[in-house]
C-alpha positions in Angstrom: 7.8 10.3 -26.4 5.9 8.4 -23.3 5.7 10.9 -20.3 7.8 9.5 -17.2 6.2 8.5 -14.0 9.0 8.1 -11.4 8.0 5.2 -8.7 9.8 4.5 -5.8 9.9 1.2 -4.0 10.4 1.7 -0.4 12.6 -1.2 1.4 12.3 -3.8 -0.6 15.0 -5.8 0.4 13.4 -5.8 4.1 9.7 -5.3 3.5 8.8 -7.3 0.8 6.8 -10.4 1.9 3.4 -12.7 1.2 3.7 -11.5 -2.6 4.0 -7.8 -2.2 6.7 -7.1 -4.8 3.6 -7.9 -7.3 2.4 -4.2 -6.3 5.4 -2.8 -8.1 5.0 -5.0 -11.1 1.4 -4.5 -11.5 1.6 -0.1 -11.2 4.5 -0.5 -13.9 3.0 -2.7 -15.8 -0.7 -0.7 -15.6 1.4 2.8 -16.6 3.1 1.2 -19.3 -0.4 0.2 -21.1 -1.6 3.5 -20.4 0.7 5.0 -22.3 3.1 6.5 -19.8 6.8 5.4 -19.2 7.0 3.8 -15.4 10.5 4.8 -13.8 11.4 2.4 -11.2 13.3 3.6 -8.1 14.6 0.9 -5.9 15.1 2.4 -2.3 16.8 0.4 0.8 18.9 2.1 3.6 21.7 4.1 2.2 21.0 4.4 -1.0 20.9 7.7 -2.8 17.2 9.4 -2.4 15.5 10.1 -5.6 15.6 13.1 -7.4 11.7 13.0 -8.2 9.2 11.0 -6.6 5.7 10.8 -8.0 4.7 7.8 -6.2 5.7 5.4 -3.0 4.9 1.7 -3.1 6.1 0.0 0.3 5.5 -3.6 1.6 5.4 -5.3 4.8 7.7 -7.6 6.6 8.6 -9.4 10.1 9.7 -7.1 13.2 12.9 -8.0 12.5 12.4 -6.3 9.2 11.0 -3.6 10.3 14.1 -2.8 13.3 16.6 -2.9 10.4 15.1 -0.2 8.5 13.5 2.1 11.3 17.0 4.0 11.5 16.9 4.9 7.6 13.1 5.5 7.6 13.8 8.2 10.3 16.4 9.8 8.1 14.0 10.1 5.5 10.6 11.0 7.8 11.1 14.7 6.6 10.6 13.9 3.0 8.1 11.1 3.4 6.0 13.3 5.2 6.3 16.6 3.5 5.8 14.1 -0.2 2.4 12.9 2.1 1.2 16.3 2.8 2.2 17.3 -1.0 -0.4 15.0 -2.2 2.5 12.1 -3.4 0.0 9.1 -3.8 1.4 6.2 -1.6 1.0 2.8 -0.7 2.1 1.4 2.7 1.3 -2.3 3.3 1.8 -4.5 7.2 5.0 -3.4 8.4 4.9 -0.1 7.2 1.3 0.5 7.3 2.4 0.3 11.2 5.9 2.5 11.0 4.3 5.3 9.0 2.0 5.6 12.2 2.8 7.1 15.7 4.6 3.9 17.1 4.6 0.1 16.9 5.3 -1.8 20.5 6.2 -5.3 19.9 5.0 -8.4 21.1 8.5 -8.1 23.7 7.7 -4.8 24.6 10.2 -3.5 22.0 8.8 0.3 20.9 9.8 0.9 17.5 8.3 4.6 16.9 6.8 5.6 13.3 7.2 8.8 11.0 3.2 9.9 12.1 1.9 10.3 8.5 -1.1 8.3 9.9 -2.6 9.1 13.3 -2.7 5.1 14.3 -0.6 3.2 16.8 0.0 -0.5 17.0 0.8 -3.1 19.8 2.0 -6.8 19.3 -0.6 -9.4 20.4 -0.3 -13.7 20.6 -3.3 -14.2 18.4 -2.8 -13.5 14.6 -5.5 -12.4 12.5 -4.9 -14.4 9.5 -6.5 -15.4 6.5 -8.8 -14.4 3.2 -10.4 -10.8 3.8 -13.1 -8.9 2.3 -13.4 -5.4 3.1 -15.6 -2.7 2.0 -14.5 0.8 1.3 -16.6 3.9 -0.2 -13.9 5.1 -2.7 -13.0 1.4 -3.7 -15.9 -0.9 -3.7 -14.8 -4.0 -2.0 -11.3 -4.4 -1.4 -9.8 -8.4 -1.7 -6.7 -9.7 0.0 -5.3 -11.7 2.4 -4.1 -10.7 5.9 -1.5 -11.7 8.4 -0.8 -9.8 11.2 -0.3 -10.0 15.1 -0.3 -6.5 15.5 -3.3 -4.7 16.5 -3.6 -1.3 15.0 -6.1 1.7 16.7 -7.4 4.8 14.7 -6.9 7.9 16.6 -10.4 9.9 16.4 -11.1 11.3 13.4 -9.1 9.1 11.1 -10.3 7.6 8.3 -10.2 3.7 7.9 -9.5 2.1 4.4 -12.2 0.5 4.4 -14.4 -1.8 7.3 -14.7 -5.4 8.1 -18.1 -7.7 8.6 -16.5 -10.3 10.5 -15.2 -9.9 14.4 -11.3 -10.7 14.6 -10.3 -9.6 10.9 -9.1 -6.0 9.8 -6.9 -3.4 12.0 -7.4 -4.8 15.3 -10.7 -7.6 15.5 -12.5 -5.0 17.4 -13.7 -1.9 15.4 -14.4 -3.5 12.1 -11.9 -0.8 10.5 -9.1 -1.8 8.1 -5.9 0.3 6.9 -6.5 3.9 7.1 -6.6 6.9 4.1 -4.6 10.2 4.7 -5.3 12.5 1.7 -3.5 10.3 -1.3 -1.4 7.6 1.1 -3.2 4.5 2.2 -1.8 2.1 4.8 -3.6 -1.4 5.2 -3.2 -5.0 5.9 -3.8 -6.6 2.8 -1.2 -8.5 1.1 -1.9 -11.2 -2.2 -0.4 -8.6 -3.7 -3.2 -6.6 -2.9 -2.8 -4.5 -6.5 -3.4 -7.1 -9.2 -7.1 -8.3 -7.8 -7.8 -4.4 -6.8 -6.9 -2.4 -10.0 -9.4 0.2 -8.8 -6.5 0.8 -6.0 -3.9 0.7 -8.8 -5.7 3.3 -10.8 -6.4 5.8 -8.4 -3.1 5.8 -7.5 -1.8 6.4 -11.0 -4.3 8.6 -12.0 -3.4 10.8 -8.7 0.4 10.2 -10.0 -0.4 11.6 -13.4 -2.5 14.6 -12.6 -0.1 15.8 -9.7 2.7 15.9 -12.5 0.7 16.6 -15.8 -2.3 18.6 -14.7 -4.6 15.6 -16.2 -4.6 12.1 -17.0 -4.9 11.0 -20.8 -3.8 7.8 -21.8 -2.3 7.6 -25.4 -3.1 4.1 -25.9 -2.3 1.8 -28.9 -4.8 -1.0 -29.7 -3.0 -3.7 -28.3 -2.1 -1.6 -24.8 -6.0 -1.3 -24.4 -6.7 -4.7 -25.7 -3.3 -5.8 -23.1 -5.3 -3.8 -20.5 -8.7 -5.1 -20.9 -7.7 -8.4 -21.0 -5.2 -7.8 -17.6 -8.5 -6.2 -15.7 -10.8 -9.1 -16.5 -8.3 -11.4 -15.2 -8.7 -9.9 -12.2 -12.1 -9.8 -11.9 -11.8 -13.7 -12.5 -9.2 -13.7 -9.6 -11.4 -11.2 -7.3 -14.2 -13.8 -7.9 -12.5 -16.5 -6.9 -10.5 -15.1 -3.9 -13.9 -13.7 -2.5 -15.5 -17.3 -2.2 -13.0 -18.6 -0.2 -13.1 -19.3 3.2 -11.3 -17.5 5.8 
């Protein structure tokens, strides 16, 4: 029998926009050809929390998206932090890259305050940074998605950044060349496209960290066809990374 790897999906009916659904397919997809059996958890406000979580996969959305769920993401702070500082491997993309920081002020002056898993805050601005992104992180290697965002988001000293940015007015806030930010196993960042299917060294850090926490190690009992499946999966994204990479902003 497969050993289960419970994954949550966090808002989906709220935060789920420019293709990030395709994060959850592409982490139940990868566990499946790795041998494992991927156990979907579909959370929005009021449902019934999880009895085991051994990873978080969240996407982003508009602030009107981000309103309707603050009250619910409050009620669950407690366990989303204390699963953060447990090691619980997550993913937070846009809107809640922003609410899993220290606050979010809107473009109106609206202050929607985060959980504080990541010691960043962000403040609504006219000019979007949008378009094809390219960033470069140490764990990662470059990192390929797209971006959309008129929030500007400031690491507090000391943080970590995903990754950095070449170009002035792309990444966290067009200023510092950072983009996203890393606390131990979560990872907040801008990139949408889904961001998962082009970046599968993303995808398998954060299954491999999934595994180990639960197991104690991660090995793959793989038929012929799942590594064939998988092989063939990964080189389609390299296609896909190649292409995405030469395009302009």
């Amino acid at each position: 029998m497969a050993k289960a790897i419970d994954v949550m999906s966090l808002y989906p009916k709220d935060m789920n926009i420019y293709g990030d659904w395709g994060n959850v397919l592409t982490i139940t997809r990868r566990l499946a050809l790795y041998g494992y059996e991927p156990r979907l958890h579909v959370y929005n406000q009021g449902d019934a929390w999880p009895e085991h979580i051994d990873m978080i996969l969240g996407g982003g959305g508009q602030d009107n998206g981000q309103k309707k769920i603050t009250e619910d993401l409050f009620l669950r702070a407690d366990e989303l932090r204390s699963l953060a500082a447990d090691g619980t491997p997550m993913l937070a993309i846009c809107g809640l890259y922003q609410l899993f920081g220290e606050y979010f002020e809107t473009i109106d002056g609206t202050r929607l305050d985060g959980i504080g898993i990541f010691g960043v805050y962000t403040k609504g601005r006219n000019v979007r940074m949008i378009g094809n992104l390219v960033e470069h992180a140490e764990q990662f290697g470059d990192v390929i998605g797209y971006e959309n965002h008129s929030g500007q988001t400031f690491l507090r000293e000391g943080v970590q950044p995903l990754g950095t940015v070449d170009a002035e007015g792309t990444g966290n806030n067009g200023e510092d060349h950072t983009e996203g930010a890393r606390v131990g196993n979560v990872i907040g960042t801008y990139m949408h496209g889904s961001l998962l299917p082009k970046n599968p060294a993303i995808s398998d850090f954060l299954i491999r960290t999934a595994v180990e926490r639960r197991y104690g190690a991660f090995q793959p009992q793989q038929s012929e066809q799942q590594r064939a499946d998988l092989a063939r999966i990964d080189a389609a994204a390299e296609q896909a990374r190649t292409v995405a990479a030469a395009r302009p902003r």
